[in-house]
VOGU-3710 file (C-alpha; in Angstrom, 3 decimals, decimal comma):
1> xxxxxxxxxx> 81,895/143,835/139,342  79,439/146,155/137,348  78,999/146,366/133,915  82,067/148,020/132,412  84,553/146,802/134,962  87,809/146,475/132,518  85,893/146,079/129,414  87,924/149,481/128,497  90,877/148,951/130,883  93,684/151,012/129,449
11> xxxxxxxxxx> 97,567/149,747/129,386  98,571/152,678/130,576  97,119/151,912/134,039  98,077/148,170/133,729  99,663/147,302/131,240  99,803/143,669/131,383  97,947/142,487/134,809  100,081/138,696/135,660  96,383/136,875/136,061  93,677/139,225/134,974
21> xxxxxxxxxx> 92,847/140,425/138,696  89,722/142,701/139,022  90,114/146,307/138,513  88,145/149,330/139,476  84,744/149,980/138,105  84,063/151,639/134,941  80,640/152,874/133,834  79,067/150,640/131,676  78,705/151,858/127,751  75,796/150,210/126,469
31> xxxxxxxxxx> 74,836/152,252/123,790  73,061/150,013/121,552  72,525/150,637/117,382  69,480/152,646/116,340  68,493/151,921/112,938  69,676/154,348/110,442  73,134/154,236/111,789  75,839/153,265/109,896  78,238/150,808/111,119  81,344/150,986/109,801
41> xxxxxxxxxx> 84,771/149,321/109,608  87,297/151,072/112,093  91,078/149,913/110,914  94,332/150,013/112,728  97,200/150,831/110,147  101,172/150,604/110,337  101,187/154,243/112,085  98,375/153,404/114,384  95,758/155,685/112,562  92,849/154,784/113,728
51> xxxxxxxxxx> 89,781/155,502/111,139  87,112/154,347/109,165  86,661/152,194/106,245  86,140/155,264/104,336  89,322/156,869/105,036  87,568/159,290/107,820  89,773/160,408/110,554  88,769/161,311/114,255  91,032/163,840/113,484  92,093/164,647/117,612
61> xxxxxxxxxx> 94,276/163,808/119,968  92,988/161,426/123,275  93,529/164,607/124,743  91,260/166,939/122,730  88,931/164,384/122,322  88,532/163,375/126,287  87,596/167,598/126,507  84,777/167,199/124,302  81,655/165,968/125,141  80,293/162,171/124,030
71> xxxxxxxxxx> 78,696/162,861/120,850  74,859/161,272/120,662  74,124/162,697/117,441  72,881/160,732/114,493  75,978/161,057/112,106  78,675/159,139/113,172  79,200/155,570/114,069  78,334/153,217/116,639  82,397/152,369/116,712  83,413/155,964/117,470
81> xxxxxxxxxx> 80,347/156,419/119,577  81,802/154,376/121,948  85,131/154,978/121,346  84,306/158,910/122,176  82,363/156,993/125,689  85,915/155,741/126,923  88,215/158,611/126,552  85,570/160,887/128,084  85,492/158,564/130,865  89,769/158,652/131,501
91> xxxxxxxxxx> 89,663/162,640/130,573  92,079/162,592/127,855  94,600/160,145/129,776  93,320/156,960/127,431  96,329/155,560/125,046  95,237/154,890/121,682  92,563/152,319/120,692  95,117/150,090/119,092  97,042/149,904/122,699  94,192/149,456/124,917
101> xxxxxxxxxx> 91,100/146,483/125,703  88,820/148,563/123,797  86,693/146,863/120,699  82,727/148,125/120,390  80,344/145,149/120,573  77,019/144,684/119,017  74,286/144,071/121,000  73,735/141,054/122,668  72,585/138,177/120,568  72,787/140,607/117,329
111> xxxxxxxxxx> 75,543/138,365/115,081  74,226/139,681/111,777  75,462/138,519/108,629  79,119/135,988/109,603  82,337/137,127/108,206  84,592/135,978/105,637  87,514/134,217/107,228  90,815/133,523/105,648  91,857/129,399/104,872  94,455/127,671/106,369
121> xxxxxxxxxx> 97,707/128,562/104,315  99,799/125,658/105,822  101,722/123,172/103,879  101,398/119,280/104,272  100,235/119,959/107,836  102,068/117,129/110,258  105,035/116,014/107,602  108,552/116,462/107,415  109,691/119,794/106,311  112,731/119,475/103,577
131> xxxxxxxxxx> 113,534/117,827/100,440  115,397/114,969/101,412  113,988/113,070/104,465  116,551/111,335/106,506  116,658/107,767/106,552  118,157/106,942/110,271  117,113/107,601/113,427  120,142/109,292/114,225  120,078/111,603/111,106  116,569/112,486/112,073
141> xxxxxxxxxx> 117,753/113,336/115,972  120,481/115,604/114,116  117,610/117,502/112,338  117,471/119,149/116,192  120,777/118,388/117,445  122,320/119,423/114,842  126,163/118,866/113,785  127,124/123,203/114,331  125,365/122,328/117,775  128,026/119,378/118,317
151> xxxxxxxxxx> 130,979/121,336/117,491  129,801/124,532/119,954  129,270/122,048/122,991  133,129/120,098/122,141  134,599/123,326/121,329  133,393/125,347/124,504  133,915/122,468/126,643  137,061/121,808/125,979  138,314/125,307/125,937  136,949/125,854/129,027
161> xxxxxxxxxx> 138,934/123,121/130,855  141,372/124,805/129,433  141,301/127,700/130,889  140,953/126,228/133,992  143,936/124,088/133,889  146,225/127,576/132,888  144,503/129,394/135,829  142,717/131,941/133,885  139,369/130,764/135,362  139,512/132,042/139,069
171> xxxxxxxxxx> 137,861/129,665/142,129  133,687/129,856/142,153  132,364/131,667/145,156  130,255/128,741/146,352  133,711/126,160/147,057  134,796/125,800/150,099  138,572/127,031/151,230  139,333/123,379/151,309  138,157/122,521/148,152  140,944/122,119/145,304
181> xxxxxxxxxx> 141,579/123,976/142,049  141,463/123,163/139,624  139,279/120,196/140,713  140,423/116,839/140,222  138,574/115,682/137,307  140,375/118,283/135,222  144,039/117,124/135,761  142,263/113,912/134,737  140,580/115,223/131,600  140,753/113,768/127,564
191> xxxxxxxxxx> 139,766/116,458/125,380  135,569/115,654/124,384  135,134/114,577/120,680  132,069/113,888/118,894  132,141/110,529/119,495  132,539/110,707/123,254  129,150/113,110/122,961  127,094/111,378/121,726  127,803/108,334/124,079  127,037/110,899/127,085
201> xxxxxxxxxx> 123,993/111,607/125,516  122,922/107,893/124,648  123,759/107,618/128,681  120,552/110,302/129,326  118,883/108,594/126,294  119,058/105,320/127,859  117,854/107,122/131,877  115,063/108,173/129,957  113,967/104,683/129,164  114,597/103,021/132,582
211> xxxxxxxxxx> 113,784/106,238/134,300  116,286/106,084/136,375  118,524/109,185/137,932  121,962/109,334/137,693  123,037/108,634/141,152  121,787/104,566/140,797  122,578/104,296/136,975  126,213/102,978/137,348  125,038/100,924/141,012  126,742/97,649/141,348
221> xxxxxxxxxx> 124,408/96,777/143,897  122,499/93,123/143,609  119,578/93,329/141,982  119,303/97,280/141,544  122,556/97,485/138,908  121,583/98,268/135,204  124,666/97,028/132,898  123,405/98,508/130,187  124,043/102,092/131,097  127,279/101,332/132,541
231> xxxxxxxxxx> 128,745/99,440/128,871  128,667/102,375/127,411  130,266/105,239/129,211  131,998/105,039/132,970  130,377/107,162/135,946  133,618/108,807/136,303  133,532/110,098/132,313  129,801/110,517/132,669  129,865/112,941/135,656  133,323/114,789/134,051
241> xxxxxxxxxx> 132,192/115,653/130,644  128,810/116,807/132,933  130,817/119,210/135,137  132,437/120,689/132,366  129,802/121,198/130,084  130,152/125,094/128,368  127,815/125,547/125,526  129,581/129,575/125,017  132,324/131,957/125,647  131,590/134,820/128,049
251> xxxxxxxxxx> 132,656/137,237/125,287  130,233/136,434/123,019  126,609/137,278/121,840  123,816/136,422/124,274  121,195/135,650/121,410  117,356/136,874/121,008  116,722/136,261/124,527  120,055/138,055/125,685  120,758/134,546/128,080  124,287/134,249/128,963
261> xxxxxxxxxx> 125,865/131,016/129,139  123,507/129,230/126,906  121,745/132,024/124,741  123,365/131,189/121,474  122,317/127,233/121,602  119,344/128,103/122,932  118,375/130,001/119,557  120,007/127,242/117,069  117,927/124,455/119,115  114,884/126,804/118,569
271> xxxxxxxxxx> 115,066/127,602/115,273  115,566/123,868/114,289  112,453/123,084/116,286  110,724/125,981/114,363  111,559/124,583/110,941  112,018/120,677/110,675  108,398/119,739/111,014  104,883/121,448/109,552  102,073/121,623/112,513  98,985/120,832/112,274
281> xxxxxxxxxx> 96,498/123,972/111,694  95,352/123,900/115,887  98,379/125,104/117,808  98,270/125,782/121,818  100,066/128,140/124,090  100,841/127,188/127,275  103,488/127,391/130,401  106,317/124,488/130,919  107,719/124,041/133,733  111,413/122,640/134,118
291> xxxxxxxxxx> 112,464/121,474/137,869  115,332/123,827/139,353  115,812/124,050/142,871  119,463/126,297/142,746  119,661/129,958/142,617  118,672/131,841/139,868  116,747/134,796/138,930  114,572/133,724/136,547  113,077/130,864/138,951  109,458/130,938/139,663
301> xxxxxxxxxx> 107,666/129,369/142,703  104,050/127,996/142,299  102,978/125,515/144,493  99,725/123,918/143,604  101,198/122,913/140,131  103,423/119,544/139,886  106,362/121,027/139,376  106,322/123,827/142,143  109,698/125,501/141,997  111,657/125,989/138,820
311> xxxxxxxxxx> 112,681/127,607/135,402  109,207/128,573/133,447  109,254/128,009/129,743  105,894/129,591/127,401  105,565/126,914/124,762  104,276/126,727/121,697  102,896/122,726/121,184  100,919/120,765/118,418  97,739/119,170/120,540  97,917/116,415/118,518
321> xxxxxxxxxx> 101,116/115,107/118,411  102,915/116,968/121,451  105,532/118,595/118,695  107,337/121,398/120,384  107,153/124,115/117,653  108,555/126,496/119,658  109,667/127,529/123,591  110,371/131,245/125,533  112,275/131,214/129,046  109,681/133,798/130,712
331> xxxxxxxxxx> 111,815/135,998/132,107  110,210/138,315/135,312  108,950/141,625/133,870  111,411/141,900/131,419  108,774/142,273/128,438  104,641/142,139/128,455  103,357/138,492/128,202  101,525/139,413/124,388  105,126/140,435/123,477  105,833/136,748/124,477
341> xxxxxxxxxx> 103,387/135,126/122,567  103,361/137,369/119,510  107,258/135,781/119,727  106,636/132,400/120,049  104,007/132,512/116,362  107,112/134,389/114,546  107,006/131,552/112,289  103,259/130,861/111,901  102,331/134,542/111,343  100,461/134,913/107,741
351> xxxxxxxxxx> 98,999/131,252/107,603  95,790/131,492/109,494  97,048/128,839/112,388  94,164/128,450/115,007  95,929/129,455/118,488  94,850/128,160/121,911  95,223/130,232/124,820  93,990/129,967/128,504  93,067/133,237/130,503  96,736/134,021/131,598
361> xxxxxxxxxx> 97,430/135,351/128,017  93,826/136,207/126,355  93,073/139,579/126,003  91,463/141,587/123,129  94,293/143,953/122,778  96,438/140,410/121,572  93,493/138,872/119,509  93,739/142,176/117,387  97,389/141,850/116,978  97,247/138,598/116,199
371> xxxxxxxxxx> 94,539/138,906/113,604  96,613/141,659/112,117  99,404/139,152/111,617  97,232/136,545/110,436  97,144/134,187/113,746  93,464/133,290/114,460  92,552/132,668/118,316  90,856/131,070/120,802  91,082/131,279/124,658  89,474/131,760/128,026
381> xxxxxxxxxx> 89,054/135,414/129,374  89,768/136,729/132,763  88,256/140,152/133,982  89,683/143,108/133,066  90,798/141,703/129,461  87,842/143,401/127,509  84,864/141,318/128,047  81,620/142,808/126,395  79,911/145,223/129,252  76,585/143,471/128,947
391> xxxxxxxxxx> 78,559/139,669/129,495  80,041/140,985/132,751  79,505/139,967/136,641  77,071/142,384/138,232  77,384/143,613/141,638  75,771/142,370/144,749  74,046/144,630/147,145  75,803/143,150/149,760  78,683/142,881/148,325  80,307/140,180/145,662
401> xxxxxxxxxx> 79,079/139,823/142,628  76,370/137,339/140,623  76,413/135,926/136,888  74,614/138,189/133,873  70,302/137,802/133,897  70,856/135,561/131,069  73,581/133,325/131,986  72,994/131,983/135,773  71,797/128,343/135,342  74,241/125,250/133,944
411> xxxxxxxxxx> 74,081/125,096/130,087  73,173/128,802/129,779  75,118/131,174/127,449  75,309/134,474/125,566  77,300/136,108/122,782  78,081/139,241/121,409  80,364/140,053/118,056  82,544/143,043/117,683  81,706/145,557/115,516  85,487/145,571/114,137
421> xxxxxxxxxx> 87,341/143,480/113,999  83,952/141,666/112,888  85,648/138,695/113,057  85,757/138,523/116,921  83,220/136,717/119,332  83,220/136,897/123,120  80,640/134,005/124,749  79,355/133,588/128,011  78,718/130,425/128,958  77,714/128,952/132,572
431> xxxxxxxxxx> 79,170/125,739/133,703  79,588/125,537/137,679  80,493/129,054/136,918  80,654/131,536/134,445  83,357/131,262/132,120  84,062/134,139/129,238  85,485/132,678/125,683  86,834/134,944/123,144  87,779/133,576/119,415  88,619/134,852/116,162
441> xxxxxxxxxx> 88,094/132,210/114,252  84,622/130,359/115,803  80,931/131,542/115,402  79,284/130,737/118,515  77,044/127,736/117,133  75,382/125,290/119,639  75,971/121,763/120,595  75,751/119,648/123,772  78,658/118,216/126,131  78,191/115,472/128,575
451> xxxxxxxxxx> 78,025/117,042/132,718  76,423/115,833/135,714  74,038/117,273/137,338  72,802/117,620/140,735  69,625/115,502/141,334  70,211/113,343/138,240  71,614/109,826/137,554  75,088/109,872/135,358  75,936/112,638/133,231  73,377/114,089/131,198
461> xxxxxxxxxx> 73,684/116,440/128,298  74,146/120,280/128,461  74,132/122,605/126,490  77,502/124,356/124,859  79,280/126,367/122,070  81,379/125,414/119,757  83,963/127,160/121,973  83,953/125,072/124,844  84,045/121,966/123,058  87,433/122,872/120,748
471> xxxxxxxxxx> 89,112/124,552/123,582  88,765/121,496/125,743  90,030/119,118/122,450  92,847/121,560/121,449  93,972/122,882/124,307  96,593/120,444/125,911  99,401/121,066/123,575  102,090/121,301/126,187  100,376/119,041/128,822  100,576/116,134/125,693
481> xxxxxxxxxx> 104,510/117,198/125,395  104,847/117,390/129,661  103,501/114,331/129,347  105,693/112,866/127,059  108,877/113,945/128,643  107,758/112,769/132,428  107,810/109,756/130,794  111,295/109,367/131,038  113,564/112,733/131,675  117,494/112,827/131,462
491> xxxxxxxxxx> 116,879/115,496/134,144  119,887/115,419/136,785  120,866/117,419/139,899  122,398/121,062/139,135  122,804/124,363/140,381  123,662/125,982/137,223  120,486/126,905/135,563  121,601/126,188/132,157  122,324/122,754/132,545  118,784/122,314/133,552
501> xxxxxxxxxx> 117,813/124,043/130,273  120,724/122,004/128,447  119,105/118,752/130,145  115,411/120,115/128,789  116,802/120,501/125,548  117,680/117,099/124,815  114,016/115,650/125,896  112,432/118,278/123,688  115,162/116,660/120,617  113,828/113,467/121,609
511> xxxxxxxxxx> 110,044/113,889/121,570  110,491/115,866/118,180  112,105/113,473/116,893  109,922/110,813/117,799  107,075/112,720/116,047  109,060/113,001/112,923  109,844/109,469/112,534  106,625/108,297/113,538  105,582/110,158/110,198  107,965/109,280/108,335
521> xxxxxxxxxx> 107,562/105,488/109,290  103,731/106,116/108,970  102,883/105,259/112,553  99,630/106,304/114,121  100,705/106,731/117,539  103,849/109,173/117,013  106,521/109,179/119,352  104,622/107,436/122,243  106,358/103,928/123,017  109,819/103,125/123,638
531> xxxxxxxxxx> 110,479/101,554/120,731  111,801/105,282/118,995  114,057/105,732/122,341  115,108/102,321/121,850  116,137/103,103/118,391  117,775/106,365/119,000  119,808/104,673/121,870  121,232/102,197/119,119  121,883/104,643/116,557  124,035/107,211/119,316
541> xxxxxxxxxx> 125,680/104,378/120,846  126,736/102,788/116,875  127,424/106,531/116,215  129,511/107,164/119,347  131,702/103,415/119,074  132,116/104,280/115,027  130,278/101,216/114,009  127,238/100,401/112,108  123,782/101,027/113,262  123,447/96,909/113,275
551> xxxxxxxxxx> 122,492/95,537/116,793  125,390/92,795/116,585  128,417/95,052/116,051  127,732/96,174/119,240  129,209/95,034/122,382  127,396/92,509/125,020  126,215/94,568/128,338  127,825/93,154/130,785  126,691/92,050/134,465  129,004/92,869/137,619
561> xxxxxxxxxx> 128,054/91,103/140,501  130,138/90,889/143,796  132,222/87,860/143,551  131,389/86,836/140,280  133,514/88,047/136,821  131,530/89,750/134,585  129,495/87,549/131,942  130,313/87,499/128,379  128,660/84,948/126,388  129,369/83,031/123,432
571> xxxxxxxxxx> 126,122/82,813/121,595  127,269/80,933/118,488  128,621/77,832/120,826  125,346/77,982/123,459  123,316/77,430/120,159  124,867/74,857/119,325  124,301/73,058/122,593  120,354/73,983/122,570  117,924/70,741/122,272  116,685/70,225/118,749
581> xxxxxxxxxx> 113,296/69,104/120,290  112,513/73,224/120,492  112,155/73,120/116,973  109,729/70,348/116,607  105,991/70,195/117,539  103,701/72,536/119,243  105,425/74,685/121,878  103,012/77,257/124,064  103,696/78,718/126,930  102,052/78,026/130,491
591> xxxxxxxxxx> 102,269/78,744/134,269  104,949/76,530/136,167  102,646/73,535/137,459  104,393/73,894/140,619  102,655/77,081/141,561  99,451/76,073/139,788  99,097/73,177/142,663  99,799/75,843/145,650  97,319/78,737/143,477  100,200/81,015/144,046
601> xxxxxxxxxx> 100,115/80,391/148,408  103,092/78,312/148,720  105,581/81,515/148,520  107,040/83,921/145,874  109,784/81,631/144,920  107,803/78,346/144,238  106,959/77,815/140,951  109,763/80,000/139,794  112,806/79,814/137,716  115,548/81,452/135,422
611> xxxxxxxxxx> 114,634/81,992/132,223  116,757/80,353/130,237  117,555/83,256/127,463  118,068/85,945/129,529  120,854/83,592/132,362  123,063/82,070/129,141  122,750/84,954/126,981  122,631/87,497/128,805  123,373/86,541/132,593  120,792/88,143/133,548
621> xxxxxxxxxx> 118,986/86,430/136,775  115,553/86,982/135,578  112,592/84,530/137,405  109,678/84,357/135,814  106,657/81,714/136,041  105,884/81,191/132,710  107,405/77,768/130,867  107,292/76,239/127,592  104,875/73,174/127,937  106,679/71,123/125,445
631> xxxxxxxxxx> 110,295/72,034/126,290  109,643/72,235/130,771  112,131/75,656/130,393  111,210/78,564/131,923  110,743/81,410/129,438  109,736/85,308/129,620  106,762/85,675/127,388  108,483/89,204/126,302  110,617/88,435/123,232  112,216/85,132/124,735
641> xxxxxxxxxx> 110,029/82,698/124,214  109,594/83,329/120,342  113,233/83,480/119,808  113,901/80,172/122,103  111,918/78,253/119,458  113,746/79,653/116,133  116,705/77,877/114,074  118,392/81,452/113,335  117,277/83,209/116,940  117,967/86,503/116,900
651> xxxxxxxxxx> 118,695/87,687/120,263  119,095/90,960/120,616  115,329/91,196/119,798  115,259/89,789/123,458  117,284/92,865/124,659  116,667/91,316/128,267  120,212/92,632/129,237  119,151/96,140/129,847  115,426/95,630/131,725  114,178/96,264/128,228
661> xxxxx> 112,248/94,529/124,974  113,796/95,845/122,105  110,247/94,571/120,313  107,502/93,250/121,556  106,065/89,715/120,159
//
């Protein structure tokens, strides 16, 4: 592409391009200072005036000034110069500056004297944000699921069983003439409290953990079943309260992003994200995907990504914590993708947060918005987003195009800085290809990252800017938070697209959570073991049965095997029967001698055996090689063995009942 291929590309021609594609050529405005010329400070106003620092006006419409000829003389600046360049070039048809790609560069290399740049204007970056910080983890799950949230879901639900009981809620297109209606499950219903809701969420809680989907969470098959999920709610409550699920009326407000069906929680969930925690200064933008395979308009295809087919989210994520600050359902064409992110930092606008981009959203026409509303930036450019003409590809004679002089080998790179906003940088730098960087809030100093290189041994170092090397640090906001929720999703099969954004709702509550109590506890690695979901799954299960949040008010999971009644031990009376010898001497655990003599040949079941915690407290048939060398018991190093050698064991530490350690010795 030659020289000014997009650097001046005007909205009005494309007003958003999806990826950046390559547009048609421009000539190239190089028109570089002379000395005597003054440059001066162009500003963009509330009413779009577009001036100098002085107060000077161009004084013409795009119209009467694409008539006029570009203007070489002496008096006027290097800014309007250029400015005067484009609209010539479009004959009038050129929006104004503030709509458009267009910022004048300095010359290449020419940084002159570094701007002033505002300070970070956060408070208590990555802490709790309110006066009194809750002291359970099911108080700090509410600071995102909050109570008003609750009492929509039981109030909605319930009236909309209603109103398909009194047949005011006509037969869905997609049943069958055989089907009934109402459906069975609704002659069958009890009206949904807020007890009952929060044990159906502590049943997606407790999936999340095992990772397990619904369809083999309530299995009685041997060795597959999971008791633990099935002690707290049936499959047949489970799978009702999910089939009736209504989160608003059809009458009723749609919300900011005018969604029916869910618009209204959507919003509440939002705003709670937006304002229970304080980010850190680096923030990154980025697309989520949730899975959806039904029908729905909004659902986006893209196959080389790991989730190829579903709902697509913009999201707004702390790098270092994977804290979702803020989400957008991108909706097709329904507004330009800077609208999009210049909603997503409504509540970071003013504070001088350092934003992350990748090429789908950086542009110069959103760096100078966001600058305006106190956002700093930094992203990767596509073509056609404003790129400094002397940075850009140059055209082969034989077609294609090849790398700038100066940038063609690995390590090389090149800068230029706008004239205003002064504050804005635009790099080239050439890795196994050229790659554009544009920030607002770097200068484009040099360091060195670690690349291999053809011919040599290892990775060696090469040469970088300071671009490269925070972009690639602070950049994975949303991957960290992806991350997080593949971990364990309460994700479950749909064809209404709102439950699938009801289902990603309570995985973002859970990693939010996580982060906040990890702060609050004063943990270093926030939200990333099980031990939070663990926690949260007490607290909504003592929440949902009306108890304490104490481990032994709860009830025993119980084991269902075919032919066998289900298990419920008496742990006060099996103590009592223990050996006293457990208490006395040196106890350490060791591999079964039996399957020390065969080195592990002689089969998988020699040198096995129950362990003797999890079959008489539990009745869980867990086999495990490990045994106490004093007491000859088999014992699972996780949790049993430490509590199989204590006066006052304490077994729900063990937690062996549900595939689980409830702590780890």
């Amino acid at each position: 592409m030659s020289g000014g291929a997009a650097f001046v590309r005007s909205c009005a021609q494309d007003d958003d391009s999806d990826r950046g594609e390559d547009q048609e050529d421009v000539p190239s405005f190089v028109v570089p200072v002379t000395p005597g010329d003054e440059v001066a400070s162009l500003r963009f106003d509330d009413t779009h005036n577009y001036g100098d620092a002085e107060g000077d006006s161009m004084g013409m419409s795009p119209q009467q000034a694409g008539s006029q000829t570009p203007c070489m003389a002496d008096d006027i600046t290097e800014t309007e110069r250029q400015w005067r360049q484009y609209i010539a070039h479009y004959k009038g048809k050129a929006p104004h500056p503030y709509e458009t790609h267009f910022v004048a560069w300095r010359p290449v290399g020419e940084l002159g004297e570094a701007p002033e740049r505002e300070k970070f204007a956060g408070v208590s970056p990555g802490q709790f944000r309110g006066r009194h910080a809750p002291e359970s983890a099911m108080e700090v799950f509410q600071l995102f699921f909050t109570r008003q949230m609750f009492a929509r879901i039981i109030e909605c639900t319930n009236d909309r069983v209603q109103r398909i009981l009194d047949g005011r809620t006509p037969k869905p297109d997609h049943l069958r003439k055989n089907n009934q209606w109402p459906p069975q499950w609704c002659k069958s219903w009890t009206p949904l409290d807020y007890r009952c809701l929060c044990l159906w969420i502590a049943c997606c809680v407790a999936r999340q953990i095992v990772n397990v989907d619904e369809s083999y969470a309530w299995s009685k098959a041997p060795y597959v079943s999971i008791p633990g999920i099935a002690s707290i709610m049936s499959r047949d409550r489970y799978l009702a309260i999910k089939w009736a699920l209504s989160f608003q009326r059809d009458h009723e407000s749609t919300g900011d992003q005018q969604l029916n069906k869910i618009g209204l929680l959507l919003d509440h969930f939002r705003n709670a994200c937006e304002t229970s925690w304080n980010p850190f200064r680096e923030l990154s933008v980025d697309e989520m995907m949730v899975l959806f395979t039904g029908s729905s308009k909004w659902k986006f295809e893209r196959q080389p990504k790991p989730t190829p087919v579903g709902l697509k989210l913009l999201g707004l994520a702390c790098p270092r914590t994977g804290y979702v600050v803020s989400f957008l359902l991108d909706k097709k064409g329904e507004s330009t993708v800077e609208d999009k992110v210049m909603t997503l930092c409504r509540r970071v606008k003013g504070m001088w947060y350092h934003l992350f981009l990748d090429r789908y959203f950086v542009s110069v026409r959103l760096f100078k918005r966001l600058l305006k509303e106190g956002v700093y930036a930094t992203g990767t450019m596509g073509t056609g987003r404003g790129q400094p003409p002397a940075l850009q590809r140059e055209k082969r004679d034989k077609g294609g195009s090849k790398p700038p002089p100066m940038v063609r080998s690995q390590g090389d790179h090149a800068f230029c800085r706008a004239i205003d906003p002064p504050q804005m940088t635009c790099v080239a730098w050439y890795d196994s290809d050229l790659v554009w960087f544009l920030s607002t809030a770097l200068e484009p100093t040099t360091t060195t990252v670690k690349r291999r290189k053809k011919g040599c041994a290892g990775k060696v170092d090469v040469n970088a800017v300071d671009h490269c090397v925070q972009y690639n640090q602070f950049m994975g906001g949303c991957d960290v938070a992806d991350m997080k929720r593949a971990l364990g999703m309460s994700r479950s099969k749909t064809y209404k697209w709102y439950l699938a954004l009801f289902f990603f709702m309570i995985d973002v509550a859970v990693i939010n959570a996580g982060v906040v109590w990890s702060g609050l506890k004063g943990e270093t690695a926030p939200g990333r073991t099980r031990k939070w979901r663990i926690e949260l799954l007490m607290a909504l299960v003592a929440e949902g049965r009306g108890v304490d949040q104490d481990f032994s008010a709860l009830s025993v999971p119980q084991v269902e095997s075919s032919g066998r009644k289900p298990y419920t031990p008496n742990q006060a009376s099996i103590v009592a029967k223990l050996p006293q010898s457990r208490l006395v001497g040196h106890h350490y655990p060791t591999t079964d001698p039996a399957r020390v003599a065969t080195k592990g040949q002689g089969g998988s079941k020699v040198g096995r055996g129950q362990c003797s915690v999890c079959l008489r407290f539990w009745g869980f048939d867990r086999r495990v090689t490990t045994i106490c060398g004093e007491c000859k018991v088999h014992l699972c190093c996780d949790g049993c063995f430490l509590q199989w050698h204590q006066k006052e064991p304490d077994w729900d530490a063990t937690f062996v009942g549900w595939g689980l350690n409830k702590s780890k010795t």
